[in-house]
Backbone as a ProteinNet text record, in pm:
[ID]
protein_1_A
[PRIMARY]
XXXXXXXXXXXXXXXXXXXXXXXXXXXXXXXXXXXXXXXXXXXXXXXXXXXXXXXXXXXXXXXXXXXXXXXXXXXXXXXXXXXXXXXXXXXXXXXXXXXXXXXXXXXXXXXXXXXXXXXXXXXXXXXXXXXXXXXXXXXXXXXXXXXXXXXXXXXXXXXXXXXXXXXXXXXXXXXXXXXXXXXXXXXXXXXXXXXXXXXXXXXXXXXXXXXXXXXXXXXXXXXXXXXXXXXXXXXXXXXXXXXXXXXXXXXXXX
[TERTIARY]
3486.3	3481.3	3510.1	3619	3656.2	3500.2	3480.8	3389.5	3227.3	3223.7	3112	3167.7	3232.1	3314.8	3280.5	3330.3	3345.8	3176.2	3138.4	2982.1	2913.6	2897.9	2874.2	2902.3	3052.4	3131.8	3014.4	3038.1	2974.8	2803.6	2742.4	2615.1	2595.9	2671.5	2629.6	2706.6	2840.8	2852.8	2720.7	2660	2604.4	2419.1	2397.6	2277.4	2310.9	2452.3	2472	2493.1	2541.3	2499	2381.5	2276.5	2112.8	2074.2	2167.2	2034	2104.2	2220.3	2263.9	2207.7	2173.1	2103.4	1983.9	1898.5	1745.7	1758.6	1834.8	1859.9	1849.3	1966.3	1967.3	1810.6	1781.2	1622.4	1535.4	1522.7	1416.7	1467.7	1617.4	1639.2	1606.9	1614.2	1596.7	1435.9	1390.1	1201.6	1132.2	1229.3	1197.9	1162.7	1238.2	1221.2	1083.3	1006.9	936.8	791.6	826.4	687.9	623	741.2	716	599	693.5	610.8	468.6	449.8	322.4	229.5	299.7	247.1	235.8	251.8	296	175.9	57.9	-55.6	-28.9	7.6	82.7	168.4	279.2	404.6	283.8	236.4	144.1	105.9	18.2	-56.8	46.1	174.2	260.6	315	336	363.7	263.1	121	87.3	65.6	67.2	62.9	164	328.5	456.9	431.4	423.4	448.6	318.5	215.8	161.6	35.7	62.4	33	106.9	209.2	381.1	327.2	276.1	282.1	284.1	165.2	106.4	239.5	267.5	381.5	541.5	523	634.5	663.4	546.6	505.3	513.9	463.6	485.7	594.8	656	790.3	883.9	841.7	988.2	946.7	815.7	764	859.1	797	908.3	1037.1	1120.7	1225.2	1320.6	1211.9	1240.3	1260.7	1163.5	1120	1228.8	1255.2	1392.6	1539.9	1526.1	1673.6	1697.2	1543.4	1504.1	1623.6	1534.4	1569.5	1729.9	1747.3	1892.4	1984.5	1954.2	2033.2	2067.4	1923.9	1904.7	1996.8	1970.3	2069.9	2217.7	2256.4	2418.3	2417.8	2365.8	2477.9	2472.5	2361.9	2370.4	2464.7	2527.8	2669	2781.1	2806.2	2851.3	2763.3	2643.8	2605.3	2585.3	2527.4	2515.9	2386.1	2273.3	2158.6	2066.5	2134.7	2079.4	2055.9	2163.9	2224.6	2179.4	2053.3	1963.9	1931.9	1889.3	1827.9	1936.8	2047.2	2137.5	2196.6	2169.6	2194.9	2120.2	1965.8	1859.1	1875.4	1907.8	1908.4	1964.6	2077.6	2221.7	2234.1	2164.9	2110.6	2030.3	1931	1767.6	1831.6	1898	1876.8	1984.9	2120.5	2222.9	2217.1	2131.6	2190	2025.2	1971.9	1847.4	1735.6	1716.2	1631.7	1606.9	1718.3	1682	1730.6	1832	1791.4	1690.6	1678.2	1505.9	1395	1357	1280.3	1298.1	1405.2	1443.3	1418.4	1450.9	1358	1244.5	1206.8	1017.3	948.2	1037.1	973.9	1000.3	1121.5	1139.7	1022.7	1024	889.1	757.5	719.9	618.9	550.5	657.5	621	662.8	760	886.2	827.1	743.8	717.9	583.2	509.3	369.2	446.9	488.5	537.6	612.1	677.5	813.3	648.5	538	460.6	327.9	328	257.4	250.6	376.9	461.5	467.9	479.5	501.7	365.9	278.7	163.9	116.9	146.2	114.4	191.1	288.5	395.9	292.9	303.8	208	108.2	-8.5	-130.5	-102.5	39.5	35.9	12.9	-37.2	-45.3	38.1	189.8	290.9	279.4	301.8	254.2	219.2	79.2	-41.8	-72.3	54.9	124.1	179.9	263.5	392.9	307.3	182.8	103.5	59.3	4.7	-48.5	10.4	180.2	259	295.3	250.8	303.4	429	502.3	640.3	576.4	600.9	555.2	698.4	755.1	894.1	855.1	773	793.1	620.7	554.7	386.3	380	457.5	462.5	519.9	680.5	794.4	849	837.4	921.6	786.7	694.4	611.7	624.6	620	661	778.5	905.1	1003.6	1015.1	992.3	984.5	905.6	818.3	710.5	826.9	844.6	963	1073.9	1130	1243	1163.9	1106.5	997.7	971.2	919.7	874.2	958.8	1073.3	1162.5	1205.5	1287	1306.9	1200.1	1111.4	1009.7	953.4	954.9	930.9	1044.3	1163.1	1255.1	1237.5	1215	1169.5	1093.8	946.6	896.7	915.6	1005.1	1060.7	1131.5	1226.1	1310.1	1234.6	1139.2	1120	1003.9	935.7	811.3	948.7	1033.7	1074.8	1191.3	1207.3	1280.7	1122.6	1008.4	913.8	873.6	895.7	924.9	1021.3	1116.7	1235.1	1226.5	1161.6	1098.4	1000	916.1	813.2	863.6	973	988.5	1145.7	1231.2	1286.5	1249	1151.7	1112.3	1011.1	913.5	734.9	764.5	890.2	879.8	965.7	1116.8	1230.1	1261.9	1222	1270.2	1342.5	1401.1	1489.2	1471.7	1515.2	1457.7	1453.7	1326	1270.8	1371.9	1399.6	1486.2	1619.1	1701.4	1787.2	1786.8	1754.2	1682.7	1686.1	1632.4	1641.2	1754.2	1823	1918.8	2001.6	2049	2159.4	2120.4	2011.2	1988.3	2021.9	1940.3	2016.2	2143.8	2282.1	2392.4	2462.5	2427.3	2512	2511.2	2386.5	2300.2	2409.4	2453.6	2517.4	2461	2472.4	2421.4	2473.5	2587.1	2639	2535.8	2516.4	2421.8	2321.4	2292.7	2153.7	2114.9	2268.6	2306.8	2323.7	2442.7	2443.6	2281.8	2212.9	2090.3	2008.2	1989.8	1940.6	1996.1	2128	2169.1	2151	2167.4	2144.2	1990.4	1924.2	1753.4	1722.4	1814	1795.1	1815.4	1978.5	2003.4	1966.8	1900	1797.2	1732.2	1638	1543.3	1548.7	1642.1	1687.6	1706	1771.3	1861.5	1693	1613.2	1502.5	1425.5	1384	1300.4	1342	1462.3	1520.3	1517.6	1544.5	1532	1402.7	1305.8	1178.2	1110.7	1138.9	1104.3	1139.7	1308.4	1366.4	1297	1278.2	1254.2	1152.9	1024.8	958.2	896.3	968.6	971	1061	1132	1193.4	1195.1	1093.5	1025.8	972.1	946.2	875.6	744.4	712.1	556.1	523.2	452.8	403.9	418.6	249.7	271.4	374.3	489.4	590.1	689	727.5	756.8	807.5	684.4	620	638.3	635.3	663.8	804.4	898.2	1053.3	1090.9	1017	1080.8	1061.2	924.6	900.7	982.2	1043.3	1161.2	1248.2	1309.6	1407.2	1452	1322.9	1352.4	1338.2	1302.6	1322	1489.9	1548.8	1666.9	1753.5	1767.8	1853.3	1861.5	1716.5	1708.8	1769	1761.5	1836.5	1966.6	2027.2	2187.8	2253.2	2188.9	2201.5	2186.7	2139.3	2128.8	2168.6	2250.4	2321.4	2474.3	2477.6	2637.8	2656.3	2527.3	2534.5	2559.8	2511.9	2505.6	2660.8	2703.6	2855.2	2936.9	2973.8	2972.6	2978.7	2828.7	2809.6	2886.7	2877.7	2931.2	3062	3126.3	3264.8	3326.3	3232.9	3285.3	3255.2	3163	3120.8	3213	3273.4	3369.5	3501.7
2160.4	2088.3	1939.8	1919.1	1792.9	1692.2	1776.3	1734.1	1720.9	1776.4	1732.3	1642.2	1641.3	1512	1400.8	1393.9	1224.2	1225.5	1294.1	1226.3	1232.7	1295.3	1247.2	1087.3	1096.3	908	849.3	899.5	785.9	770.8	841.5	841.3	745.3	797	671.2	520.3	516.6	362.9	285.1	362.1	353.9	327.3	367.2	362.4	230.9	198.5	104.6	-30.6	6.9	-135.7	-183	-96.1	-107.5	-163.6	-130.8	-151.9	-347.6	-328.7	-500.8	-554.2	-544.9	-589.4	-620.6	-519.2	-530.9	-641.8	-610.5	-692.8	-866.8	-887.3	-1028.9	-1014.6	-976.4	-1016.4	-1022.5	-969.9	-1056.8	-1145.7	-1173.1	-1291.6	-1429.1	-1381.6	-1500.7	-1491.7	-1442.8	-1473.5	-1552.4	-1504	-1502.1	-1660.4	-1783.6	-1930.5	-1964.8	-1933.4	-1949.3	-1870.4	-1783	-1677	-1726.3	-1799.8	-1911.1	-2012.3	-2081.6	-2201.2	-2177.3	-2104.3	-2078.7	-1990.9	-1843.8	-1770.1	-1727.2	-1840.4	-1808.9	-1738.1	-1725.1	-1626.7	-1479	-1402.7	-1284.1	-1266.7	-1363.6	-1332.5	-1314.5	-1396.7	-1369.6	-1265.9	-1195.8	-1088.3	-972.9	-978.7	-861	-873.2	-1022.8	-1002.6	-900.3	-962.8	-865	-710.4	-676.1	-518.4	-457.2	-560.6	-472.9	-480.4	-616.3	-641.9	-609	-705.1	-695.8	-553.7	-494.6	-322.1	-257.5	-290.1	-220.4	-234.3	-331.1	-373.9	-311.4	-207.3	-81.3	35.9	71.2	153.9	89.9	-42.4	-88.8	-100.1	-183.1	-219.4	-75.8	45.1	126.5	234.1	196	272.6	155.6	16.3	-59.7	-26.1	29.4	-8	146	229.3	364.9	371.9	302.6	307.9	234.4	138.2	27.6	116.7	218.4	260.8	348.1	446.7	512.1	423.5	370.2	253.9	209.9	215.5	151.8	300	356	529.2	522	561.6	561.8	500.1	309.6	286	240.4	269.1	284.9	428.9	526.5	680.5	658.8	575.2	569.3	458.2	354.3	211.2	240.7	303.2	379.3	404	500.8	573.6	498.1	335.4	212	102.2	143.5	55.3	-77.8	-77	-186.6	-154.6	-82.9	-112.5	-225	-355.8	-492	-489.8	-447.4	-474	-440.9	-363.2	-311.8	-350	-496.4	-564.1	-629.6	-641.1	-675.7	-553.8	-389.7	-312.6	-308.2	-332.8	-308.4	-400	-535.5	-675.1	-650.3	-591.2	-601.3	-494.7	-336.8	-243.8	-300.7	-343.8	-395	-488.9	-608.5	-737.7	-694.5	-632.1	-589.1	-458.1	-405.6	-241.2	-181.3	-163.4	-37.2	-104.3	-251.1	-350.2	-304.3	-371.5	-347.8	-244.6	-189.2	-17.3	59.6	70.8	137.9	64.9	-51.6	-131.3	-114.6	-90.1	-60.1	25	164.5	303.3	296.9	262.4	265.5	153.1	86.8	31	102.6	156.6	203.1	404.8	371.6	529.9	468.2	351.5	335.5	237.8	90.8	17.2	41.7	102.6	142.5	270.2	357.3	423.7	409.2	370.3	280.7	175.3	102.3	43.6	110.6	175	285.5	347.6	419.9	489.8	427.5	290.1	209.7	178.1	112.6	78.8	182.5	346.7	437.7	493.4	430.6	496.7	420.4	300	143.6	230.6	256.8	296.1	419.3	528.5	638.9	591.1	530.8	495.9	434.2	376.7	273.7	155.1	102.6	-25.5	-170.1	-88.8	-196.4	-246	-129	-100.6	-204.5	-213	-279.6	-462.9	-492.9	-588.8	-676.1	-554.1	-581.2	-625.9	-558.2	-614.7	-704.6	-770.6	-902.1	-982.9	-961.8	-1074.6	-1132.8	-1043.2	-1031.8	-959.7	-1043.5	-974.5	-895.8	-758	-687	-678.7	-743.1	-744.2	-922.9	-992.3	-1104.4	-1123.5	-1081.3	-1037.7	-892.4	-822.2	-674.5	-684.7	-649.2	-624.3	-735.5	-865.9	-967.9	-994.1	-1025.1	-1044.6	-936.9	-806.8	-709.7	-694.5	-708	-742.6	-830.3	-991.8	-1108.5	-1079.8	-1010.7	-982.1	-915.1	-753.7	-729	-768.8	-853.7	-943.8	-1020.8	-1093.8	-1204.8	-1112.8	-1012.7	-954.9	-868.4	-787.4	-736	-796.4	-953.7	-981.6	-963.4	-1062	-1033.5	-969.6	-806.8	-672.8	-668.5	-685	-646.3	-743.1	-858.2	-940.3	-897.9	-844	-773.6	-682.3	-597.2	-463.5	-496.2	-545.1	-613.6	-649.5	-769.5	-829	-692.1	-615.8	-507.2	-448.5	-396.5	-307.4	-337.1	-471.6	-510.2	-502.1	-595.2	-514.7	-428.2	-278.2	-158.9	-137.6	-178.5	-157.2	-241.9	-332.9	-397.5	-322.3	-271	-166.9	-75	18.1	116.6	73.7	-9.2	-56.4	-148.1	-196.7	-323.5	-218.8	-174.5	-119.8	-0.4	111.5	248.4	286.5	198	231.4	158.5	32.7	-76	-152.9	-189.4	-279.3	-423.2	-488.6	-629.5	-742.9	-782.4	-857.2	-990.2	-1004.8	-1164.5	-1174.7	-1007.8	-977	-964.9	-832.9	-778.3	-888.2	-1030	-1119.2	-1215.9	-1253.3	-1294.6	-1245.1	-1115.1	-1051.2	-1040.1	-1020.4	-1027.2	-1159.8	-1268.8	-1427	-1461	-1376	-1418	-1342.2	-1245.7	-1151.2	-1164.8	-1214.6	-1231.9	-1349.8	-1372	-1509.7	-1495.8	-1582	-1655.2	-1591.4	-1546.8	-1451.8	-1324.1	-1290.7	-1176.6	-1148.2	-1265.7	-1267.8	-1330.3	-1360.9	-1377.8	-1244.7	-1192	-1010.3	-978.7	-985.5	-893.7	-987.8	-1092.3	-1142.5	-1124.6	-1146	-1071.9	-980.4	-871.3	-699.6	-695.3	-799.2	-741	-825.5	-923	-953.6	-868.3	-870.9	-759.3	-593.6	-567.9	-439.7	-441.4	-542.1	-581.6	-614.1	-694.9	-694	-562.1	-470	-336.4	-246.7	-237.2	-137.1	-178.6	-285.5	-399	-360.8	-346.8	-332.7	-213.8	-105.2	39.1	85.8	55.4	59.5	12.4	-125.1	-148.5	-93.7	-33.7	8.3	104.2	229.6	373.7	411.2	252.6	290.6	267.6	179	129.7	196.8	291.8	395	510.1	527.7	638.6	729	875	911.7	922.4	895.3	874.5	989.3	1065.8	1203.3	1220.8	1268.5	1288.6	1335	1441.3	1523.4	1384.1	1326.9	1193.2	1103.3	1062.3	960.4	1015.1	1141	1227.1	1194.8	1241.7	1234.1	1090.8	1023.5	876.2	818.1	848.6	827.8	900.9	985.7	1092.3	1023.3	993.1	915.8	740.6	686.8	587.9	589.4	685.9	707.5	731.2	886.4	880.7	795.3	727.5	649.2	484.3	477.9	375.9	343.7	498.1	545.4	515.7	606.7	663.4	470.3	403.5	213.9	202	177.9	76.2	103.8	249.9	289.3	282.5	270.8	240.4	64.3	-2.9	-141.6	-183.3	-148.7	-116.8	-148.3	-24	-18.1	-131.7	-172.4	-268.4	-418.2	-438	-566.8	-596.7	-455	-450.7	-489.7	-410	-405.4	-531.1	-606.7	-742	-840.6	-852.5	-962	-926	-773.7	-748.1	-819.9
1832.8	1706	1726.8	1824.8	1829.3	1877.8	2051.7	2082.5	1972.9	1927.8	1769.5	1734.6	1670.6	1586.4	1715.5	1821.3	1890.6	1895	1942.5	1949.1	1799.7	1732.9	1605.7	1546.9	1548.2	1539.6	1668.5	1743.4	1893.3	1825.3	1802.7	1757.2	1640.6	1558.5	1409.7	1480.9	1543.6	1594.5	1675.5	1735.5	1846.4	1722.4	1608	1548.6	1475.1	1394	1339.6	1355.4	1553.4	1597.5	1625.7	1689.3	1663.5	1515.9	1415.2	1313.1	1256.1	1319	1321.3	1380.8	1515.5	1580.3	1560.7	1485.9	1468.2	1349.7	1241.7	1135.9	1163.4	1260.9	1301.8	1370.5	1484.7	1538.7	1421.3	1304.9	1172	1136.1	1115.2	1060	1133.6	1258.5	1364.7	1357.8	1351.2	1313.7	1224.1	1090.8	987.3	987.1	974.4	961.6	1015.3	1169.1	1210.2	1119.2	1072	1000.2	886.4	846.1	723.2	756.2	877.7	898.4	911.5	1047.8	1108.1	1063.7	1010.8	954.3	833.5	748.2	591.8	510.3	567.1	505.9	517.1	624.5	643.8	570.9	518.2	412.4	262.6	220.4	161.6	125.8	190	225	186.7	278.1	192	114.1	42.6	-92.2	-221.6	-156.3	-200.2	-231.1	-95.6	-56.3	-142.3	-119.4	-193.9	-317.3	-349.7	-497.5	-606.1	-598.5	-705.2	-704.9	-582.9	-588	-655.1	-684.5	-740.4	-889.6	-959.9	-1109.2	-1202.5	-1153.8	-1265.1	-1261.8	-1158.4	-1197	-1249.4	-1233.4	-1259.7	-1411.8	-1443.5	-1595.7	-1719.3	-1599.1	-1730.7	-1718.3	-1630.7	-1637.3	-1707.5	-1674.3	-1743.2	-1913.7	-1914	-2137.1	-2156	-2068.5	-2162.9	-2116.2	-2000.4	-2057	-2165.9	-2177.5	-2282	-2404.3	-2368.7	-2494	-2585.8	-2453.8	-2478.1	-2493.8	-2455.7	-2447.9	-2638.6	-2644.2	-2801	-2895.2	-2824.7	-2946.2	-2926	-2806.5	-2799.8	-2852.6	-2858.7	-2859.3	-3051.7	-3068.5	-3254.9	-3284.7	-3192.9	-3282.7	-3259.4	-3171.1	-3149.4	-3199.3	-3187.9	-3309.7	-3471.6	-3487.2	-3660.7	-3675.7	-3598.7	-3683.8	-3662.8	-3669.5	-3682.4	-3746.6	-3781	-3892.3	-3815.2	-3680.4	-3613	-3548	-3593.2	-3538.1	-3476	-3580.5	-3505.4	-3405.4	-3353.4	-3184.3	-3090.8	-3142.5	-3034.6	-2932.9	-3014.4	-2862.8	-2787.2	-2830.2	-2739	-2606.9	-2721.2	-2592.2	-2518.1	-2523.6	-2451	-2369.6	-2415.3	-2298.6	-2200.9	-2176.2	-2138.7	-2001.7	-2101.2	-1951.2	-1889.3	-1909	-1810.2	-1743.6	-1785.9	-1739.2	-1585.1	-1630.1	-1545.1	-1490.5	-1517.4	-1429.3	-1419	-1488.5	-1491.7	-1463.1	-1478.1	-1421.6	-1285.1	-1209.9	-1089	-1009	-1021.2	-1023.8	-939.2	-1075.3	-1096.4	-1032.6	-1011.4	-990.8	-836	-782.5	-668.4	-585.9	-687.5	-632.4	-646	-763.9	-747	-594.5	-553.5	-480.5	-357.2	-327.9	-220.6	-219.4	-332.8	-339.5	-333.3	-354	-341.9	-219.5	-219.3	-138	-5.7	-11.5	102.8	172.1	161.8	232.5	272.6	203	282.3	385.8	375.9	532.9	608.5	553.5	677.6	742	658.4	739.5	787.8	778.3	824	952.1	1010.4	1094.2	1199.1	1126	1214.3	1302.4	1204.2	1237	1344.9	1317.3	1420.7	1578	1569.9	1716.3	1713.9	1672.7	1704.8	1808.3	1740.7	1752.4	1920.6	1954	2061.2	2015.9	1911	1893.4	1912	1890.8	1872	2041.1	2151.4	2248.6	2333.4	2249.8	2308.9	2285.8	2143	2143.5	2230.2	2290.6	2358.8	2518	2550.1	2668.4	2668.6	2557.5	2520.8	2529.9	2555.5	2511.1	2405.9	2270.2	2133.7	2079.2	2023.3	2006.7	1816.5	1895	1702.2	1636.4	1657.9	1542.5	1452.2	1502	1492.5	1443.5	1458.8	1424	1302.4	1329.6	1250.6	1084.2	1165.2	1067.5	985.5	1025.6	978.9	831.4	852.1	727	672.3	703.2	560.8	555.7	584.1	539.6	496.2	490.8	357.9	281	300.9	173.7	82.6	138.7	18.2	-61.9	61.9	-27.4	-120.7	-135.8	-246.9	-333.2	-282.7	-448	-497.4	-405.7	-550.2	-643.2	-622.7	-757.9	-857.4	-828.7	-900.2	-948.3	-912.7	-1017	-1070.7	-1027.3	-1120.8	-1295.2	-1248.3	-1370	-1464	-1375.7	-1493.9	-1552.7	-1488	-1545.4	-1671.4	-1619.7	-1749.5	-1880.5	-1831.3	-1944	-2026.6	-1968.7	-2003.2	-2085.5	-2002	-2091.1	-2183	-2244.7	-2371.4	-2467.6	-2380.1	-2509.3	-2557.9	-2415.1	-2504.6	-2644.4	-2557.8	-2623.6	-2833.4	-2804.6	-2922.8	-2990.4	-2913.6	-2968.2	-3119.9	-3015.5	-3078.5	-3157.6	-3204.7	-3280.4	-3406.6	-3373.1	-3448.9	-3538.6	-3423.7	-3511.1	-3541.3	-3482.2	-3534	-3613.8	-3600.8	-3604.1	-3768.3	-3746.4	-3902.8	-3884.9	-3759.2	-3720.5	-3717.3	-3840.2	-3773.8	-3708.8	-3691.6	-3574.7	-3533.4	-3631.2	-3560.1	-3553.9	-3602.5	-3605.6	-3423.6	-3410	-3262	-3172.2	-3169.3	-3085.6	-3073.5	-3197.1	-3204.9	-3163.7	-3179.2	-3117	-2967.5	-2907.5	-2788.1	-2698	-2780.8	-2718.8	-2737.9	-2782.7	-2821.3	-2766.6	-2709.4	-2606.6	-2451.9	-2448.6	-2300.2	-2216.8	-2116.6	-2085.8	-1927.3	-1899	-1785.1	-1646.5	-1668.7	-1570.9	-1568.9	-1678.9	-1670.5	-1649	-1648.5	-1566	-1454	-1345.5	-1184.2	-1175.6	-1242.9	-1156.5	-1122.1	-1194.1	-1182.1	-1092.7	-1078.1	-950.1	-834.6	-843.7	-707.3	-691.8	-791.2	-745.4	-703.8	-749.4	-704.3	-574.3	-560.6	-409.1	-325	-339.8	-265.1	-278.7	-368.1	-331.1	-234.5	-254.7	-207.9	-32.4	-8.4	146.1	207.6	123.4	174.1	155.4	36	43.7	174.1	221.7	304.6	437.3	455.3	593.2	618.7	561	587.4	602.2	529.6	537.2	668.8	718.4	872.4	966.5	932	1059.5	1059.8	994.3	940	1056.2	1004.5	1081.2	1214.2	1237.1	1379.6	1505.5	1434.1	1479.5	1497.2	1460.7	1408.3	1556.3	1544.9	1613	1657.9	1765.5	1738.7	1740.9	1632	1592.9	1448.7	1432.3	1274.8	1203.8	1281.9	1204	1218.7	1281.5	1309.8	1198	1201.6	1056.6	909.4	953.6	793.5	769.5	888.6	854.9	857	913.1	842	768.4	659.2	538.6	403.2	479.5	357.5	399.1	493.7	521.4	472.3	464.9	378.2	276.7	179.9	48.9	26.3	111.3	74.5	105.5	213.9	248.8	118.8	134.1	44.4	-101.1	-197.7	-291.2	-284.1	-135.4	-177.9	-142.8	-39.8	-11.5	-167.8	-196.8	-369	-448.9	-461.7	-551.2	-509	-410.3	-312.4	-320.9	-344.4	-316.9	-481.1	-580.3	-729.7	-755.6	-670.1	-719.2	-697.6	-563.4	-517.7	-534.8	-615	-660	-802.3	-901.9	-1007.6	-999.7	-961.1	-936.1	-865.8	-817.5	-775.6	-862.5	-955.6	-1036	-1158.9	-1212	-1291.2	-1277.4
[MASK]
++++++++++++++++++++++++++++++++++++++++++++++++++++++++++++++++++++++++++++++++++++++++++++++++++++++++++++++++++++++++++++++++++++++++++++++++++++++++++++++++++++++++++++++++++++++++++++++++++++++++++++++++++++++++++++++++++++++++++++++++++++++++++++++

């Protein structure tokens, strides 16, 4: 038992200094990818982000939507329905914004590159890089890792803002709540702090979904069963990270 236990500890010390390590080698890329290669950052901005839109856009309208219902059946029985849009502001902008915006990316964008990447090492490609005298951490991973950081905030934004117009939808057009009540209370609750937490939390999603996603798959086994387990793998890992980082950020800006 013991002996499990030390190599178990020895194994995760021994993975966690690898993934510091890999971490700093993008960061040290990263300045240069800009300069020279700033069409590639590009390029995965696109792939992550504005591929992301359609599922983003209509998951932020219905949870807007629900946030709406909810938060109309519980301030009723205080006679403070106004306030809707202030509760609606307040989850999205600080907590369920980016969140959520977080997992959907790490289910959607995050495992197209974890199995991108993997498929690249499979294939030999990274490989065949590495003969050329091409560094694929610095050609590969580093443009889709800035790609993701750039565009999580940026879905998280739209999430937010899509889904207060849910959230307007169904208060304002279904509910009877009114309209300038709804916004007013929303611009008078909102403060400026609250809408740093949530940039930081979607940065830092975004770094933490971005990085697991490269490592996942650059680490990956080369073999289809391989590529499979490191595409489940950066889904979960990515989750149980942003909800551990969630806590975290909260609890420090509190």
């Amino acid at each position: 038992m013991f002996r499990d236990f030390y190599n178990t500890l020895k194994e995760f010390v021994r993975t966690f200094g690898a993934f510091q390590l890999f971490f700093l080698r993008l960061l040290q890329h990263s300045p240069s990818i800009f300069v020279k290669r700033f069409r590639l950052v590009v390029k995965q901005v696109y792939n992550a982000g504005a591929l992301s839109l359609v599922i983003i856009m209509v998951c932020g309208f219905f949870i807007g939507g629900v946030l709406g219902l909810q938060g109309y059946s519980n301030l009723a029985r205080f006679n403070a329905e106004d306030s809707v849009g202030a509760f609606a502001a307040l989850a999205l902008v600080k907590e369920l914004g980016p969140v959520i915006t977080a997992l959907l990316f790490a289910g959607r964008a995050g495992t197209a590159l974890a199995s991108e990447i993997g498929l690249m090492k499979a294939t030999d490609q990274l490989s065949a890089m590495e003969m050329m005298a091409v560094n694929p951490i610095r050609r590969v991973l580093v443009p889709r890792f800035l790609g993701g950081v750039i565009s999580m905030p940026l879905l998280a934004a739209v999430f937010s803002t899509i889904g207060l117009l849910g959230a307007h939808v169904v208060s304002v057009n279904l509910l009877g709540v009114d309209a300038g009540a709804f916004w007013i209370q929303m611009q008078q609750s909102l403060d400026i702090s609250d809408i740093n937490e949530g940039i930081i939390k979607s940065v830092v999603f975004g770094i933490v979904a971005s990085l697991l996603a490269v490592w996942e798959g650059y680490n990956a086994v080369p073999t289809a069963e391989g590529v499979g387990r490191a595409t489940t793998r950066t889904v979960v890992n990515t989750a149980i990270a942003v909800l551990i980082f969630d806590f975290m950020i909260t609890a420090f800006m509190l």
